[in-house]
Structure formats: C-alpha cells, structure tokens
LUMLO-116276 format. One record per residue: residue number from 1; z, x, y of N, C-alpha, C, CB in turn. Coordinates in Angstrom, 1 decimal. Atoms other than C-alpha are relative to their C-alpha. Glycine has a CB too. Example, Ala and Ser with C-alpha at 12.3 -4.5 7.8 and 13.67 -1.06 7.14 Angstrom:
BEGIN
[tortor 1 [0.0 0.9 -1.2] [7.8 12.3 -4.5] [0.0 0.9 1.2] [1.2 -1.0 0.0]]
[tortor 2 [0.0 -0.9 -1.1] [7.1 13.7 -1.1] [0.8 -0.8 1.1] [-1.4 0.4 0.5]]
This chain:
BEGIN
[tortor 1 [-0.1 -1.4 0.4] [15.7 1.9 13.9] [1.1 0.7 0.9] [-1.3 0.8 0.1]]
[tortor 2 [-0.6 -0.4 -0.6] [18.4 3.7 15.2] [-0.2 1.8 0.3] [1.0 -0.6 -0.5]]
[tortor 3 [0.7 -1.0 -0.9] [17.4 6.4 17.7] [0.9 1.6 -0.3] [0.3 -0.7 1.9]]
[tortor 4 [-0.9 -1.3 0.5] [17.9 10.2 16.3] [0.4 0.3 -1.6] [1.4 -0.1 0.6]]
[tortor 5 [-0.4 0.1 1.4] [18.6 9.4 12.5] [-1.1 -0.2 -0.8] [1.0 -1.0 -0.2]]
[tortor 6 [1.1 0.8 0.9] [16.5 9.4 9.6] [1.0 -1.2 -0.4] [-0.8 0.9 -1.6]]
[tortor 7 [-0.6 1.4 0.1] [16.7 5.9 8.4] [-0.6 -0.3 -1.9] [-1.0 -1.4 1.5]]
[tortor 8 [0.4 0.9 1.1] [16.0 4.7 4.4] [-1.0 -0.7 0.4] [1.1 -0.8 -0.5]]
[tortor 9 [0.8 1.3 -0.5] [13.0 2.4 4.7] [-0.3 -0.7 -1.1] [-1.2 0.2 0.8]]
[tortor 10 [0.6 0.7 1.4] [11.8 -0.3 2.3] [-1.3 -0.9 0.7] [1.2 -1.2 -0.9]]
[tortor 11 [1.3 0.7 -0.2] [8.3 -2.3 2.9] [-0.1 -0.4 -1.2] [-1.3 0.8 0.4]]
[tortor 12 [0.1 0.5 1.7] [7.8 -4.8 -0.1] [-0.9 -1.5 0.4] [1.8 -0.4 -0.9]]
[tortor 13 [0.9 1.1 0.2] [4.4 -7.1 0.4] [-0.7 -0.4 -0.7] [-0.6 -0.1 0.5]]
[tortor 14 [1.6 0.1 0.6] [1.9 -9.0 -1.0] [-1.0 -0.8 0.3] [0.0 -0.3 -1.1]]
[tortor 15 [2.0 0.5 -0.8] [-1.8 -9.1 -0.1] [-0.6 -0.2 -0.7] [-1.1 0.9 0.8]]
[tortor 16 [0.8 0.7 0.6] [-4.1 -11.2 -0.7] [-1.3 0.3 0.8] [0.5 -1.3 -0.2]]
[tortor 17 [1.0 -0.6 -0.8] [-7.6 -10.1 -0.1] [-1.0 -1.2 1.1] [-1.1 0.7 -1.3]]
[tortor 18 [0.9 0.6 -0.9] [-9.8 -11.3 3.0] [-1.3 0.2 0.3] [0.4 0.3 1.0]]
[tortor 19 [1.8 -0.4 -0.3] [-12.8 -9.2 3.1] [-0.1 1.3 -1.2] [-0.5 0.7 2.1]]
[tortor 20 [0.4 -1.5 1.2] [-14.6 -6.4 0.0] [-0.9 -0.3 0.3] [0.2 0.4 -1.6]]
[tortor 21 [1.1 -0.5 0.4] [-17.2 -4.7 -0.2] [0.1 0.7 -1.6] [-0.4 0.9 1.0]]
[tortor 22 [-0.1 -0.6 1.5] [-18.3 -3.9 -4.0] [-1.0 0.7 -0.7] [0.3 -1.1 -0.9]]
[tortor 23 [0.3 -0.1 0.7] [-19.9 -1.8 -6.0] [-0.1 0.5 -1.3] [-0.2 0.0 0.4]]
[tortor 24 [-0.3 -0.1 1.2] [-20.5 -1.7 -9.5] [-1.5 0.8 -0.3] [0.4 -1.4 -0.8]]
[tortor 25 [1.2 -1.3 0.5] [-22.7 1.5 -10.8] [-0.7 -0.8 -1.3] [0.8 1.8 -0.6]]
[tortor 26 [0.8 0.4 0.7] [-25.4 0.4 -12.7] [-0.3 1.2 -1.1] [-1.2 -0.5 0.8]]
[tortor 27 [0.3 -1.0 1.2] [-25.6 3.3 -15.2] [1.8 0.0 -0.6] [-0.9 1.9 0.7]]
[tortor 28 [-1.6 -0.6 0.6] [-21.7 2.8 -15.9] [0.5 -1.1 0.1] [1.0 1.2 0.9]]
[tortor 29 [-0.7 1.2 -0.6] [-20.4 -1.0 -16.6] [1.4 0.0 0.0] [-0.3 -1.2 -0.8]]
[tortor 30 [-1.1 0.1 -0.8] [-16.9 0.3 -16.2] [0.3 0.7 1.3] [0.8 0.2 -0.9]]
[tortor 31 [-0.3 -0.6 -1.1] [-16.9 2.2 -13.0] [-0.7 -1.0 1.2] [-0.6 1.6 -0.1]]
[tortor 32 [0.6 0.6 -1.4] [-16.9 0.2 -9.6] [0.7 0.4 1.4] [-0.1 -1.6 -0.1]]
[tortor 33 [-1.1 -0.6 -1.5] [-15.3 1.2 -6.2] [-0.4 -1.7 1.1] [-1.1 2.4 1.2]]
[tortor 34 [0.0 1.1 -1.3] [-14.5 -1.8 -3.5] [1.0 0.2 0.7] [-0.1 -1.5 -0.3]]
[tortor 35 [-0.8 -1.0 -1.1] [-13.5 -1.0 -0.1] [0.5 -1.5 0.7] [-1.0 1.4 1.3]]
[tortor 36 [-0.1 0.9 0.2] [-11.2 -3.8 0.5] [0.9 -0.5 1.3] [0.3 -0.2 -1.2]]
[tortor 37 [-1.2 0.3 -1.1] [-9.1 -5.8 3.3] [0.8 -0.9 -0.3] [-0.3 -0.4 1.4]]
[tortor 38 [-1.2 0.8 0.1] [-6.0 -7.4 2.5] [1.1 -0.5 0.8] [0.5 0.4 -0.8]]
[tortor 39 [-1.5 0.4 -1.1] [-3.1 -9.4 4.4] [1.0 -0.7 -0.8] [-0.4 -1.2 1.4]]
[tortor 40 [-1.5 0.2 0.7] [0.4 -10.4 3.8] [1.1 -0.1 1.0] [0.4 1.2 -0.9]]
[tortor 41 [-1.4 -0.6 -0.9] [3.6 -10.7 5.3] [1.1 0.7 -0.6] [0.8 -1.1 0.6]]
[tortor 42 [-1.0 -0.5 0.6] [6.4 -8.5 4.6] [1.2 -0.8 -0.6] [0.3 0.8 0.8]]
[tortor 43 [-1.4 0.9 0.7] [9.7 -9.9 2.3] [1.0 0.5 0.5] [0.4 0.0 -1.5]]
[tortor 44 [-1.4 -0.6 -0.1] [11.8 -7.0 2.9] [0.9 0.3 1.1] [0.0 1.1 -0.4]]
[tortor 45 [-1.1 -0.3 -0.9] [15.1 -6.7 5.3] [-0.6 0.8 0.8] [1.3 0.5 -0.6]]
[tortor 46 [0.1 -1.3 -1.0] [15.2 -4.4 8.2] [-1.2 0.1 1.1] [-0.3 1.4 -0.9]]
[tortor 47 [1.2 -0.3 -0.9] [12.4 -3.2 10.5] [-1.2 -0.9 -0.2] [-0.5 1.5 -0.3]]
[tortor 48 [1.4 0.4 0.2] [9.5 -4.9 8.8] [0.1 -1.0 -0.6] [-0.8 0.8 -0.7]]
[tortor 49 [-0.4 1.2 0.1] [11.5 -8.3 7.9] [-1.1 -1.0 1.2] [1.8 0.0 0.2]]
[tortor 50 [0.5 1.3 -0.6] [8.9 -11.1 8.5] [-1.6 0.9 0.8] [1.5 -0.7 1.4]]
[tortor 51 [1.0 -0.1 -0.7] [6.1 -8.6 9.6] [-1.1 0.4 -0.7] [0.1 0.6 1.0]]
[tortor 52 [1.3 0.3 1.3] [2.4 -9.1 8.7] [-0.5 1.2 -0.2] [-1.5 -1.1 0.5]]
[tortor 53 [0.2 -1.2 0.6] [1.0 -6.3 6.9] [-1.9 0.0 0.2] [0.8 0.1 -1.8]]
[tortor 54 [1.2 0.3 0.7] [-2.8 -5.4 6.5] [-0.5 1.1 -0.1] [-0.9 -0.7 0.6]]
[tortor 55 [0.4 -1.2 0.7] [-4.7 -3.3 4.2] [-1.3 0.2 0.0] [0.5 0.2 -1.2]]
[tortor 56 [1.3 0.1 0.3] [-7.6 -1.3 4.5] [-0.2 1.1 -0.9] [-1.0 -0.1 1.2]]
[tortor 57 [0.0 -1.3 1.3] [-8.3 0.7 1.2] [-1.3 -0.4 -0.8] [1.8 0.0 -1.5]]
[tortor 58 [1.0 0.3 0.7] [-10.9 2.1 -0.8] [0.4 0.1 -1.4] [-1.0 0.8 0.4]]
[tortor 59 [-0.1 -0.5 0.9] [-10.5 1.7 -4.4] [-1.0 0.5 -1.2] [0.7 -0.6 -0.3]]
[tortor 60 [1.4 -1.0 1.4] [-12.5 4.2 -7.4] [0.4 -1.0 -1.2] [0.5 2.3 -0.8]]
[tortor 61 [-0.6 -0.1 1.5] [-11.9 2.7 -10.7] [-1.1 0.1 -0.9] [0.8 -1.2 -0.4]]
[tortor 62 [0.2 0.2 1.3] [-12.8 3.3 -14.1] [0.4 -0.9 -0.9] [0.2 0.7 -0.4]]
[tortor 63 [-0.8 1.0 0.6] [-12.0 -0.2 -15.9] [0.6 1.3 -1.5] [-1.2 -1.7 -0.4]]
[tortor 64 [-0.6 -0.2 1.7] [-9.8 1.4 -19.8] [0.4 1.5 0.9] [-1.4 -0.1 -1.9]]
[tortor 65 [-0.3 -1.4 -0.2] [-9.3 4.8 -17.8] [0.9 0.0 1.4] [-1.4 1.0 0.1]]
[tortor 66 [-0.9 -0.1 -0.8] [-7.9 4.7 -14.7] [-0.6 -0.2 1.3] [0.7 1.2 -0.3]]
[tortor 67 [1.2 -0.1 -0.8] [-8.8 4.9 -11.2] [1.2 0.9 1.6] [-1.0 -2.1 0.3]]
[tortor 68 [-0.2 -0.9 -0.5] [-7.8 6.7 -7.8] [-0.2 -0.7 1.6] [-0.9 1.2 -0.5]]
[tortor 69 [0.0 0.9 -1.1] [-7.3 4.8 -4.3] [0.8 0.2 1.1] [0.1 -1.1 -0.4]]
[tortor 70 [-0.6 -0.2 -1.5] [-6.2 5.4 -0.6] [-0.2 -0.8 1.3] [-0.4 1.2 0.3]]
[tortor 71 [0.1 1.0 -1.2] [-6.0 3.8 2.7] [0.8 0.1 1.2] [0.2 -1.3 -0.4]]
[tortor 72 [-1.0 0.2 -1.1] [-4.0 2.9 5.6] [0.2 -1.8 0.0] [-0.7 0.7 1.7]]
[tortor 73 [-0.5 1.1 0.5] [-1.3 -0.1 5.7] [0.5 0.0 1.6] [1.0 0.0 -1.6]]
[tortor 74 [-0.3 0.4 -1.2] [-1.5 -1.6 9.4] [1.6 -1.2 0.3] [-1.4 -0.5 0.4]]
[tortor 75 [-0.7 1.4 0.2] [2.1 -3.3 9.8] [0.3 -0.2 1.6] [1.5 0.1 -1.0]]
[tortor 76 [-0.8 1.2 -1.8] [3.1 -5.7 13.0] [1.0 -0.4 -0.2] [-0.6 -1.8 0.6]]
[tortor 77 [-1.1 0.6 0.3] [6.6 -6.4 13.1] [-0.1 -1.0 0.8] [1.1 0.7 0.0]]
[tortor 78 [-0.4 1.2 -0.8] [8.0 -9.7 14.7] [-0.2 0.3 1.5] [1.4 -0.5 -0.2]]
[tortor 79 [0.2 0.1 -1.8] [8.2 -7.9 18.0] [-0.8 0.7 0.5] [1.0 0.4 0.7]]
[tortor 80 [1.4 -0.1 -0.1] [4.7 -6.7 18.1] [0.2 1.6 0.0] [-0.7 -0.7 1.3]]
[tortor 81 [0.1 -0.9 -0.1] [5.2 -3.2 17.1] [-0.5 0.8 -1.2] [1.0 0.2 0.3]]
[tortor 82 [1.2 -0.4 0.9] [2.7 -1.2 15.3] [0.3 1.1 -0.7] [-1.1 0.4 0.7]]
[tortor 83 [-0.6 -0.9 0.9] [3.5 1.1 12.4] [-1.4 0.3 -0.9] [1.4 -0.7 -0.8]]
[tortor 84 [1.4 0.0 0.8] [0.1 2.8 10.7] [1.0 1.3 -1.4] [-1.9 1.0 1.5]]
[tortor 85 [-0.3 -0.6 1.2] [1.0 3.9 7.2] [-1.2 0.7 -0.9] [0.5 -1.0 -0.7]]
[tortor 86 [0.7 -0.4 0.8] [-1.2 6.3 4.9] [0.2 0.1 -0.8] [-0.5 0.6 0.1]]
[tortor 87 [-0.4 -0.5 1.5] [-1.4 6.1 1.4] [-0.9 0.4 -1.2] [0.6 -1.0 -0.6]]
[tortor 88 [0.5 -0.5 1.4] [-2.5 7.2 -2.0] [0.5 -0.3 -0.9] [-0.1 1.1 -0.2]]
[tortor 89 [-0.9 0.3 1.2] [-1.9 6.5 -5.3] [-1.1 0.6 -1.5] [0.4 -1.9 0.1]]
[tortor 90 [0.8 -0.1 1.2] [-3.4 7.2 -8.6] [0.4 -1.3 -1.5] [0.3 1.6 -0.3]]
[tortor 91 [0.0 1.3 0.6] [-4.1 4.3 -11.1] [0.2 0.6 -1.6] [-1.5 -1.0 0.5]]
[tortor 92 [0.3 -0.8 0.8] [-4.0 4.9 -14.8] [0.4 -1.5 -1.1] [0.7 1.6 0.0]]
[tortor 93 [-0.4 1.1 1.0] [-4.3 2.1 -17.9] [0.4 0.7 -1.3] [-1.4 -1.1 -0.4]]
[tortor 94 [-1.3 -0.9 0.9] [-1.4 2.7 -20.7] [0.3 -1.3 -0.9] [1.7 0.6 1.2]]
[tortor 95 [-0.4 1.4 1.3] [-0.4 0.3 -23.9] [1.3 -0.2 0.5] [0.1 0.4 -2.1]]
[tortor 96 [-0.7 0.8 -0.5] [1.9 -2.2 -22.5] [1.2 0.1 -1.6] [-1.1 -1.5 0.6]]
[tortor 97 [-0.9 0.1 0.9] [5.1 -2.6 -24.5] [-0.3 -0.9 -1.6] [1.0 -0.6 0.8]]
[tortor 98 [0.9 0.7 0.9] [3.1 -5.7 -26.3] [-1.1 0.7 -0.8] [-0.7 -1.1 0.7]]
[tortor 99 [0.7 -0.4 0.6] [0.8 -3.6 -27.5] [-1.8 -0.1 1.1] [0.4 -0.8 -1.5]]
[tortor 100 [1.1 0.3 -0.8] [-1.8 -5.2 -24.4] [0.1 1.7 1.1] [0.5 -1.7 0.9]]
[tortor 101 [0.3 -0.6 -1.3] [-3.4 -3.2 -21.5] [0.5 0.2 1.3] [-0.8 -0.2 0.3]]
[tortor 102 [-0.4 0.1 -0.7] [-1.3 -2.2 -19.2] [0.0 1.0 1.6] [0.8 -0.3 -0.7]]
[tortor 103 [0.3 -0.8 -1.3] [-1.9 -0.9 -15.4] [1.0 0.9 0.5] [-0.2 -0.9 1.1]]
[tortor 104 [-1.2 -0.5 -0.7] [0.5 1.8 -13.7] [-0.3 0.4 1.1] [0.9 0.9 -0.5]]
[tortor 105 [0.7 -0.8 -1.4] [-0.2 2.6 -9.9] [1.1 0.2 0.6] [-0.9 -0.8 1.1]]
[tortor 106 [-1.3 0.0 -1.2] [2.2 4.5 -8.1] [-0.8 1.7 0.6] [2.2 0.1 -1.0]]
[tortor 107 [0.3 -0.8 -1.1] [1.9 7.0 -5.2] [0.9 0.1 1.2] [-1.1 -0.3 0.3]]
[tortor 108 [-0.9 -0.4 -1.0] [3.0 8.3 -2.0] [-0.8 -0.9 1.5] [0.1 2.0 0.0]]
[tortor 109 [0.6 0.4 -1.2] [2.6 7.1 1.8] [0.4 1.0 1.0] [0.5 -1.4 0.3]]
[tortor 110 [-0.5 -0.9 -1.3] [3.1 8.9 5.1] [0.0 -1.1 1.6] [-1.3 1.5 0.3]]
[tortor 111 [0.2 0.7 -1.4] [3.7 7.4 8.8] [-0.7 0.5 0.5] [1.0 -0.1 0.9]]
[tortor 112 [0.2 -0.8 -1.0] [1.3 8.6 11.0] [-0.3 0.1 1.3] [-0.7 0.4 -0.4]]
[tortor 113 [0.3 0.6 -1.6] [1.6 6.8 14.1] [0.8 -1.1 -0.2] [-1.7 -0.5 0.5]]
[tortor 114 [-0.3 1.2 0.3] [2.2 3.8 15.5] [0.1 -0.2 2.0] [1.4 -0.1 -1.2]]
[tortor 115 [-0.4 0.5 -1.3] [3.5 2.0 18.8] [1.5 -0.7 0.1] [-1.1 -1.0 0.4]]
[tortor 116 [-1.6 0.5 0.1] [6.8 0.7 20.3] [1.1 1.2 -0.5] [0.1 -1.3 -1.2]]
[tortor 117 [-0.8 -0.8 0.9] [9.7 2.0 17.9] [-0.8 0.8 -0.7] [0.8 -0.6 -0.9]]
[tortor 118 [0.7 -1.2 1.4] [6.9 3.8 15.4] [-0.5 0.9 1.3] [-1.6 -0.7 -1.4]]
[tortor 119 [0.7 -1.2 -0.4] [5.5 6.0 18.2] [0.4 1.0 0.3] [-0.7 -0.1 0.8]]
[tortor 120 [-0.4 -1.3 0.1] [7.4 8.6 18.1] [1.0 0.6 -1.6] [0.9 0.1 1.3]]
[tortor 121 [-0.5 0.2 1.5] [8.2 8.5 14.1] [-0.6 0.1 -0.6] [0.4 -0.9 -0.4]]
[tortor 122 [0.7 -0.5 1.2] [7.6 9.9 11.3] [0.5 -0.1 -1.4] [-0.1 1.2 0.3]]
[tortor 123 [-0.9 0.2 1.0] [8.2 9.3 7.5] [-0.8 0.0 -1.4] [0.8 -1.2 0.3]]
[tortor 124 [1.0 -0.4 1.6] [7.2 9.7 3.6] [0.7 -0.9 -0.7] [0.1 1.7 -0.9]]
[tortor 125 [-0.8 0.6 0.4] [8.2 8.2 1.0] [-1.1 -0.5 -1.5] [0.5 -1.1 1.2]]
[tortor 126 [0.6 1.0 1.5] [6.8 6.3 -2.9] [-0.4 -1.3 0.1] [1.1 -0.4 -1.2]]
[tortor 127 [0.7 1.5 0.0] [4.2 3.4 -3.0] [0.1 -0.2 -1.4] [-1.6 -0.1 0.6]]
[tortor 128 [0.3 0.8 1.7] [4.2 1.4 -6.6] [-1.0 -1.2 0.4] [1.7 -0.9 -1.0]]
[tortor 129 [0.5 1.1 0.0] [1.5 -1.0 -6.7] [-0.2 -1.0 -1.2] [-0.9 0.3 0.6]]
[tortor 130 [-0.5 1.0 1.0] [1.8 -4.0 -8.7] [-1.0 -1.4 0.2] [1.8 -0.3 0.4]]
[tortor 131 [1.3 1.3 0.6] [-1.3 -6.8 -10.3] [1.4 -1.4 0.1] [-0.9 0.5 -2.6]]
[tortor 132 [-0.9 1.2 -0.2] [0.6 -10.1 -8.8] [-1.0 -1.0 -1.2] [0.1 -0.8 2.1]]
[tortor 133 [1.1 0.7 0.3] [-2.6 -11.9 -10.0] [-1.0 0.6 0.0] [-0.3 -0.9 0.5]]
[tortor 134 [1.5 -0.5 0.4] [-6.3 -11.4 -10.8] [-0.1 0.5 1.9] [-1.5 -1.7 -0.7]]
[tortor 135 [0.6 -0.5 -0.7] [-6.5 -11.0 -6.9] [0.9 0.7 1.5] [-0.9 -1.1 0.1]]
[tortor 136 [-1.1 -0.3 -1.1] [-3.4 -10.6 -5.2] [0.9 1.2 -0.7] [1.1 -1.5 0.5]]
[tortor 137 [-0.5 -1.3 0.2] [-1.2 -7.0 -4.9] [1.4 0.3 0.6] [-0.9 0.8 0.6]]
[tortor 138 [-1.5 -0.4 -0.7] [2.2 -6.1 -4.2] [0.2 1.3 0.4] [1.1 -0.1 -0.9]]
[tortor 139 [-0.3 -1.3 -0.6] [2.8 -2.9 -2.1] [1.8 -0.2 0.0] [-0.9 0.2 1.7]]
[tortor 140 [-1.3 -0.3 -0.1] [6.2 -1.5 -2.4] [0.3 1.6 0.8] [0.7 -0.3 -1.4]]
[tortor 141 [0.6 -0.9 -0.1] [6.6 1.1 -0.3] [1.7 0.7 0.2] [-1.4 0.0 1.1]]
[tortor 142 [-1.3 -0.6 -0.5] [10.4 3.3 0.0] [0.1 1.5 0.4] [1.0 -0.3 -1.0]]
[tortor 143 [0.0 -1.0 -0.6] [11.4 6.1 1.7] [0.7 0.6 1.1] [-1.0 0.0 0.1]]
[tortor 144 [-0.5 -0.2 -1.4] [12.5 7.6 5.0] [-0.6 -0.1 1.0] [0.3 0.9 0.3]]
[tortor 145 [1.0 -0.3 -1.2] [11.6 7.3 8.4] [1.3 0.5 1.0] [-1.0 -1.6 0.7]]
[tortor 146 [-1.3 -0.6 -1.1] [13.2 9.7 11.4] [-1.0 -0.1 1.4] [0.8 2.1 -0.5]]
[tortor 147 [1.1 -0.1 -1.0] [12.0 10.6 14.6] [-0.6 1.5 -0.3] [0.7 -0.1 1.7]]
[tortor 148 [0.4 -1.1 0.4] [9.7 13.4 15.0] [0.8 1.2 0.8] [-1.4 -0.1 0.2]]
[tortor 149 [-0.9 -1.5 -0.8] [10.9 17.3 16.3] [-0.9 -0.2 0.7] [0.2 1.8 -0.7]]
C-alpha cells in the first residue's frame, strides 16, 4: 500500500466451508439460517496476492425468495498482516437466462481494522458473491482503501 494515497483494492476468493452451525425452522421447510466458517486463499494481485482469507458469516435464507447475510472476512497476507473486513449483502432468487433458478448476491464491505499495513486503514467498497458449487463460494470484494484522517 502506498503510504498517504487511497489505493483501488481487489480481494477475489474462494471458501470452502470448515465449520456450520444450522438451522432449519420446523414450521417453514424453506427458511434456514447457518452461521458458517469458511477458508480460502486469495487469487488476486496486490496486497492480498497469496493470502488466506477466513469467513465468519451468518446467513438468513428463504430457499425461492431470497435471503440476507453478514459477517467479517479475516484476511492474512503472506507477511502476516491482518486486515478485518465487514460485510453485507442481500441475496435474492431471479429466472436465470435458461429459464432455471438463478441466485444474485451482491453487497457492500468496510475495513474496520486490522494490523501491520491495515492498522491504520480504512476502506469501502462492492462484495458479489458467487455459488462455485453446492458448497464452495467466491467472495469478490473491490473498492478503495486509504489511510485514515
């Protein structure tokens, strides 16, 4: 990061889950919420090239309607520096071009800490999240990061 400037940022992982908790409401077989922990390493260039990511989020859903989900996205870069991300997003199922069921999750994140280079940094920016597989998730996350006033 270069010291004094906002900077463009990109984050682009995917996690694969380690630990949930689940439940599924018994008066409602499409509503279930699981609060979930995912890991990954990062793909994308720059700051966060090569560092492991991990997620701890709770998600709401309504399977055919939609659903509503937040968290924090703990990243480690290569040189052990800690970057705590908060996000949100809102989920929502939409007829796919095919005519199938198709998912759209997108939302926002914020920096709100961190250590090393992130501890005195701050930044916003657009999460998209993206169904790799039945169990794995792609965070994309772009945006700015500067230092703080």
């Amino acid at each position: 990061m270069t010291e004094g400037l906002a900077e463009p940022m990109t984050l682009d992982v995917v996690l694969s889950p380690k630990d949930q908790i689940r439940l599924d409401f018994k008066d409602d077989d499409k509503h279930f919420v699981v609060l979930t922990q995912r890991e990954g390493s990062a793909e994308a260039g720059g700051a966060f090239s090569g560092a492991k990511v991990v997620e701890y989020g709770l998600h709401d859903v309504i399977r055919g309607d939609g659903g509503n989900a937040h968290g924090y996205l703990e990243v480690t870069t290569s040189e052990g520096d800690v970057a705590y991300f908060k996000w949100q997003l809102r989920a929502l199922f939409v007829a796919g071009p095919d005519g199938n069921v198709k998912v759209v999750d997108k939302g926002h994140w914020e920096l709100t800490g961190g250590t090393g280079q992130f501890a005195s940094m701050r930044g916003v920016g657009s999460l998209l999240l993206e169904f790799v597989n039945e169990t794995d998730r792609r965070y994309l996350l772009e945006g700015d990061i500067s230092p703080k006033l």
